[in-house]
Phi, psi and omega in degrees: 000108165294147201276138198227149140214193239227158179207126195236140200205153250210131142206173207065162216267199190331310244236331175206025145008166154153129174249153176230129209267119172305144181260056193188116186275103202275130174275035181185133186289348203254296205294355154250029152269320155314308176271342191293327174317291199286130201114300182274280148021324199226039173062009181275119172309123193230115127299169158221148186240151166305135128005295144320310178264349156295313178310308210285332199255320191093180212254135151339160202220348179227138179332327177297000000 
């Protein structure tokens, strides 16, 4: 099975944060690295996660 990941991006502030999952499962670390960039570019603090392991674990819980 090939590896999928997940590209997730953070808005509001200290205090009422909430991250949000891109609705698009990237087949390449470079192409979700690509949108995690244009994601920041348009002022969102952004990661990618394995996929997998984002489902399994869920969403960050802290503003970092």
């Amino acid at each position: 099975m090939s590896k999928s990941f997940s590209v997730i991006f953070r808005t509001g502030g200290t205090d009422n944060f909430k991250w949000n999952l891109v609705g698009e499962r990237f087949a390449t670390k470079e192409s979700a690295v690509s949108k995690k960039a244009e994601l920041e570019r348009m002022g969102y603090p952004s990661l990618v996660h394995d996929a997998d392991m984002l489902a399994a674990i869920g969403m960050p819980e802290t503003y970092a």
